[in-house]
C-alpha positions in Angstrom: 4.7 -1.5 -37.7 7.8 -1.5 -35.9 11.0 -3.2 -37.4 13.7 -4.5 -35.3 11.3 -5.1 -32.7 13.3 -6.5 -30.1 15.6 -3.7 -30.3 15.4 -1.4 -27.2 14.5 1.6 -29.3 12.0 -1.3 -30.8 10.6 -2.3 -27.4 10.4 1.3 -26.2 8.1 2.0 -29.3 6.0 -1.0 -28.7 5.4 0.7 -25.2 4.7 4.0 -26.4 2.2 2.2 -28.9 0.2 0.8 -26.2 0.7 4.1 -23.7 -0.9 6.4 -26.5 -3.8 3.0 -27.8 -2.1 2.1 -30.8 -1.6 -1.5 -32.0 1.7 -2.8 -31.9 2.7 -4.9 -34.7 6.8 -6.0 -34.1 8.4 -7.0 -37.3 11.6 -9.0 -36.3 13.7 -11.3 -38.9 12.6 -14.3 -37.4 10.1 -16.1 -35.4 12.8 -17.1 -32.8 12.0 -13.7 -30.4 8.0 -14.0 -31.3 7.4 -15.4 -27.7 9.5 -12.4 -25.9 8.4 -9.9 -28.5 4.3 -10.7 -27.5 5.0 -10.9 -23.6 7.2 -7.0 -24.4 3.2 -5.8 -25.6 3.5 -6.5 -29.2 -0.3 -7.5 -30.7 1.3 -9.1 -33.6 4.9 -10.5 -34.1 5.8 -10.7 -38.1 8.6 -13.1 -39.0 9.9 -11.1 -42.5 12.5 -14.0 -43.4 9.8 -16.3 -42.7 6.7 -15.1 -43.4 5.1 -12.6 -46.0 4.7 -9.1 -44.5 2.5 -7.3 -46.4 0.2 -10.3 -46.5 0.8 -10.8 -42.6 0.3 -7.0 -41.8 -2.8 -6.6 -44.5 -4.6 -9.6 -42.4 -3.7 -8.5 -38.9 -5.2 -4.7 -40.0 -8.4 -6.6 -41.6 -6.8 -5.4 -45.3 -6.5 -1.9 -44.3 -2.8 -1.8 -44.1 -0.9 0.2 -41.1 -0.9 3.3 -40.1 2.1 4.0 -39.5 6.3 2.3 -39.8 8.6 3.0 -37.2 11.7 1.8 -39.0 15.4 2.0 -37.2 17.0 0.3 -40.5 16.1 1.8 -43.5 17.0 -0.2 -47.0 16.0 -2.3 -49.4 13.4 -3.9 -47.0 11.6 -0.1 -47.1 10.0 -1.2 -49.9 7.5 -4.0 -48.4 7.3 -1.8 -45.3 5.8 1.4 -47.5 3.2 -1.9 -49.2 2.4 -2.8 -46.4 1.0 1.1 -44.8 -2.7 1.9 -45.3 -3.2 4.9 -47.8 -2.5 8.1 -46.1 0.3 6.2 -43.6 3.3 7.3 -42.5 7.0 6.3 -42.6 9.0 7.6 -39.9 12.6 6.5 -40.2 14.6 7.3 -37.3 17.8 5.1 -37.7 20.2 4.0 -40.5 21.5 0.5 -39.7 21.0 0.0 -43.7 22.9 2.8 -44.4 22.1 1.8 -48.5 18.9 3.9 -50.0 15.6 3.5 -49.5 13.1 2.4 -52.5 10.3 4.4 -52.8 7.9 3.3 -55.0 6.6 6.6 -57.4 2.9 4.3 -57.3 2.8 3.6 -53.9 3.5 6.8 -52.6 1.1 8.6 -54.8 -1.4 6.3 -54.9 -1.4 5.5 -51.4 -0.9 9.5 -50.3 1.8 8.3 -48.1 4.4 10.5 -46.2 7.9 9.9 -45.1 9.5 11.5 -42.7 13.2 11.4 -41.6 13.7 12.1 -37.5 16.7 12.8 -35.3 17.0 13.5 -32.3 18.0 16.7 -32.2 14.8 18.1 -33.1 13.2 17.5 -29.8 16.5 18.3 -27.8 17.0 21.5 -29.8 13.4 23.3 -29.3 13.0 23.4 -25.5 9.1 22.8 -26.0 9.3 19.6 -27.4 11.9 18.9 -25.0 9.5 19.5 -22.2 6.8 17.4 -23.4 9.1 15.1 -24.3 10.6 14.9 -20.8 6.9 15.2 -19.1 6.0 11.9 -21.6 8.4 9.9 -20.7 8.3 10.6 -16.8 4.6 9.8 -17.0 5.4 6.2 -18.4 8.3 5.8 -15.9 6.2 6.5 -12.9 3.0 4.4 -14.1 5.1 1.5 -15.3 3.8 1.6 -18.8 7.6 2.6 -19.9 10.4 0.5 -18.2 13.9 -0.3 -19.9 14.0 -3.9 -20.9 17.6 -5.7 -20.3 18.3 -9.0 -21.3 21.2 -9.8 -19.6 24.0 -8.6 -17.4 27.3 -9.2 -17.8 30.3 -8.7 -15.2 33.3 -6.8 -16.5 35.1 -9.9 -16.5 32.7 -11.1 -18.9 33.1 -8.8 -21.9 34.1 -11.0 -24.4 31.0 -13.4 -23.8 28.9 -10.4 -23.5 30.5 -8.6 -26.9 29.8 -12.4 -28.4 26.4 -12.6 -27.4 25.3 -8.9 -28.7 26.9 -10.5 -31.7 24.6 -13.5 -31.7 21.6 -11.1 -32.7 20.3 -13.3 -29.9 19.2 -10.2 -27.3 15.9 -8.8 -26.7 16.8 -5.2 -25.1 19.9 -4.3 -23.5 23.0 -5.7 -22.6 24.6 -4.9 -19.7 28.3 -5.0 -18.7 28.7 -4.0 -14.8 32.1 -2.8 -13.5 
């Protein structure tokens, strides 16, 4: 599961999903980006203001639940994310646009054996390893295509205003651009 989906931290990881095999399920808020969000590589677009995601998520895994959340948002909504993961899944929250707590459900998390796990950055950048793989990884995608960066639109310098309006139209899929 990925929430905001058409994010470009969201559309990176629905690349990555499909580089590595996974299935990419993009959760988004609504079903206005479903079309973009499927052509990006998602297999399944959820619609969580619009549609019930654990129900949506338990039918498109065949009732097994996912394997894994990739969540740059955190809050209240962590709860149906962590109902909808198969037992044994994983949370990995990397982001904190909700900067409000999560809710873990005691149950859930037992009874499902799940983990959570908080990520920054820094923990590949700061063990030169990790950074290497890392680095190697994402090269590998670069020069196959299978990892691209994904703008929406560009705007001239001139333009900031109706680009700075648009970002805050929630209407993007990827970047936004303002050229100099």
């Amino acid at each position: 599961l990925i929430r905001a989906a058409s994010s470009s931290v969201g559309l990176a990881a629905i690349q990555i999903a499909n580089m590595v095999g996974a299935v990419p399920v993009a959760l988004t808020r609504t079903s206005d980006k479903r079309e973009a969000l499927l052509q990006a590589g998602a297999a399944a677009v959820i619609a969580t203001q619009e549609q019930d995601m654990v129900a949506e998520v338990m039918t498109v895994t065949h009732g097994k639940g996912a394997r894994m959340a990739f969540d740059p948002v955190g809050g209240p909504e962590v709860a149906l994310v962590l109902k909808a993961l198969a037992n044994h899944g994983i949370f990995f929250q990397y982001g904190a646009l909700d900067t409000r707590d999560i809710p873990v459900s005691v149950m859930d998390l037992l009874g499902k054996h799940l983990t959570l796990r908080g990520y920054q950055l820094f923990e590949i950048t700061q063990n030169r390893e990790k950074l290497e793989r890392a680095k190697h990884f994402i090269n590998e995608g670069l020069a196959s295509g299978q990892l691209r960066p994904v703008i929406d639109r560009t705007f001239s310098f001139d333009e900031m205003a109706e680009a700075h309006r648009y970002m805050e139209s929630n209407a993007q899929v990827g970047k936004i651009v303002v050229t100099l």
